[in-house]
N, C-alpha and C positions, 0 to 999 in steps of 0.2 A: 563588218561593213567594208565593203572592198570599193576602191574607186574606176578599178581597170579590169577587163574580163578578155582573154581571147587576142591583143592585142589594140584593143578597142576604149576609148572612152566609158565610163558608164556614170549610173548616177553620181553626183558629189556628193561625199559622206554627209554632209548638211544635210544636202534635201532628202537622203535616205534615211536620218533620223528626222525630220519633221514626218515624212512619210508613215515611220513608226508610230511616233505620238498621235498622230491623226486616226493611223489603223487601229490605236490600242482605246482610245474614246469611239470610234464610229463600234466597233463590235464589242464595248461595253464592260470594259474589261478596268479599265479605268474612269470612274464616273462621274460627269460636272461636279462643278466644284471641289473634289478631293484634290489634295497636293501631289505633286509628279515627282519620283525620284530627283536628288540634288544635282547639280552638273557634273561635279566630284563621281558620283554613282552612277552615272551615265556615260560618264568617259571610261571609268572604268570597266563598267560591262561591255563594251561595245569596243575597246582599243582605239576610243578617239581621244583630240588633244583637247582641254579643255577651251581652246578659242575655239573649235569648229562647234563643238556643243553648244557655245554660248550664242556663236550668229544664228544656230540653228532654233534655240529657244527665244533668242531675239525675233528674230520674225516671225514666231508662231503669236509671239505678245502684238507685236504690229499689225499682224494681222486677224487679232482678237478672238482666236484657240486657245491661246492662257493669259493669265494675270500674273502680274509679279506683285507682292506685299511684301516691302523692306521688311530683313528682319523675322519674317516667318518662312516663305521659301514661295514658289510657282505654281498655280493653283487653275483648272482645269476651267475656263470661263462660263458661266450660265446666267444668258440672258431671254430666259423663255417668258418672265414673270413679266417685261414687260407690256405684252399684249393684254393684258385682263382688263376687269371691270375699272376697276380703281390705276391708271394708268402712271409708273411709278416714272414722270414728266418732270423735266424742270421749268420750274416759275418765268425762269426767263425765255425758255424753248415756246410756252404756251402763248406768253406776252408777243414776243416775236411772227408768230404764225399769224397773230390778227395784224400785223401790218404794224406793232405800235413800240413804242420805244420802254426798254428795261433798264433800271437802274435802282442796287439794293443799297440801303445804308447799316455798317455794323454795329449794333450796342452793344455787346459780352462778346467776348470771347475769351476762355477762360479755362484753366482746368479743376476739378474739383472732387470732393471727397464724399458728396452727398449720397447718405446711405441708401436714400428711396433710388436715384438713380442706377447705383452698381448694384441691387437687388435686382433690378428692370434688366440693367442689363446684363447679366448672370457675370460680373464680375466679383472676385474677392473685395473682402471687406477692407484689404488695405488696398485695394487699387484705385484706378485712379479714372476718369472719366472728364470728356471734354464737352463744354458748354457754350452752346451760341446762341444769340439773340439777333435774329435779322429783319429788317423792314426790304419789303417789297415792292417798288412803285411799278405805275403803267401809268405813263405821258406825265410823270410825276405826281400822279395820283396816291397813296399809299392802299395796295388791296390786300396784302397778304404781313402779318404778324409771325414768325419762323422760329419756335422755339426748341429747343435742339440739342439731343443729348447722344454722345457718339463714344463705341468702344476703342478706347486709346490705343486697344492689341490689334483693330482690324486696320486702324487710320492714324497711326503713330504720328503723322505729318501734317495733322486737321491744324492746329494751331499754330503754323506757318502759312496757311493760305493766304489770297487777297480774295474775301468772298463780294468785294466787291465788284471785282473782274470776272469771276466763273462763282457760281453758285456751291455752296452746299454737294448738292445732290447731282451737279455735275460731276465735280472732285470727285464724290463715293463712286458714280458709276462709273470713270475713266480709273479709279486706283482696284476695288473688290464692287463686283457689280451686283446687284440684290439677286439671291438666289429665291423669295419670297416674303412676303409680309401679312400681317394681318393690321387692321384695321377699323376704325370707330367713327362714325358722323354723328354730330348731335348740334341742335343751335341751342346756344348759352349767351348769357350776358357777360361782359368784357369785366374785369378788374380795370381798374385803372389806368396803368403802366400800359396795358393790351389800346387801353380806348384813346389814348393821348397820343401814343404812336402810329396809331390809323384815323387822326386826327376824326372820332369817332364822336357822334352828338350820346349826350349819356341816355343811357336806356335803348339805344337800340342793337337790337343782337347780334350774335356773329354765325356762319356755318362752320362749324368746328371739324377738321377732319384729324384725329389723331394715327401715328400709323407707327408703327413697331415692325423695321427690313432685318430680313437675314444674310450674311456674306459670312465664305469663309468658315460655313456650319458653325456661327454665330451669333447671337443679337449683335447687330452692326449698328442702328443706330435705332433712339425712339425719339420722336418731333410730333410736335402738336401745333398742328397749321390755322391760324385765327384769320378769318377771312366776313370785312363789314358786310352783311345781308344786304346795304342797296347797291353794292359794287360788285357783286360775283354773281358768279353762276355754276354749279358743277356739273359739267357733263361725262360721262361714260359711254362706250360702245361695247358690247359683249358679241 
């Protein structure tokens, strides 16, 4: 990558490697979500220093063509998943849009060893997985119960957040953005602990949305969304 041609200015090595990464995703050659050679390996291929690579992968993160995950390396962004039926939204984004005031309170957070969990989430049996328990109000209503179980290798920094200033599912989509999920509705009746916290009359039921995301060609996180039947509503557009 040259920066001078003929006497003349030409690209700055920067932009002619964003250029690169841009051409090597658009013809498919490198495909969302996969990791991108390291900056070490990119400097070296190309005889750049490694600050110019760095501003140059800097701003491709800025400008949300990749992801960085402390710790694992830069990862090719895909956010297609969020247009579908089941809209992977945050609680506070939805609340917001109707004009009304959000505000979560945290119960757990926590890390933990629970084997049903690292089965769930295809991690080993000594690892380690992070647990949250969130309340969700509207105009301080309580509508949403946020039960929450997150892979430590996708989101190593889950349990340093303030989930009570950005949500959950902010966090995941601003650090590894859902590359997919699948998902379950059912209405059940509340445990306890579920109905005391959405200050809930006993007996009556909840719409239950459970949902298992992918990031990272990973189970990134599984949450089971408890939501009281006279205060919700789910809509979808397809």
């Amino acid at each position: 990558m040259n920066t001078e041609k003929n006497g003349t200015t030409a690209t700055p090595a920067y932009q002619q490697l964003k250029d690169y990464v841009r051409k090597m995703i658009e013809t498919g050659q490198w495909r969302l979500g996969d990791m991108i050679p390291t900056e070490l390996s990119l400097a070296s291929e190309f005889a750049l220093s490694r600050m110019t690579v760095n501003r140059a992968l800097r701003e491709l993160v800025s400008e949300n063509v990749l992801t960085r995950v402390r710790g694992r390396g830069t990862f090719i962004t895909d956010r297609r998943y969020q247009s579908t039926l089941i809209e992977i939204r945050s609680i506070a984004e939805e609340i917001r849009s109707r004009g009304d005031a959000h505000r979560s309170k945290v119960l757990l957070l926590e890390a933990t060893h629970d084997v049903a969990a690292l089965q769930t989430l295809e991690l080993p049996q000594n690892g380690t997985a992070f647990h949250s328990r969130i309340v969700h109000f509207e105009n301080d209503v309580p509508i949403q119960f946020e039960d929450r179980y997150v892979n430590s290798l996708v989101f190593p920094d889950y349990l340093d957040q303030d989930f009570e200033s950005e949500t959950p599912n902010e966090y995941m989509m601003r650090v590894a953005p859902a590359q997919g999920a699948e998902y379950w509705i059912t209405a059940r009746k509340t445990n306890a602990m579920v109905r005391q916290a959405l200050m809930m009359p006993i007996g009556e039921p909840c719409l239950v949305l459970r949902r298992r995301t992918e990031a990272q060609r990973q189970i990134a996180s599984d949450v089971t969304l408890w939501h009281p039947a006279s205060r919700y509503k789910l809509n979808g557009r397809y």
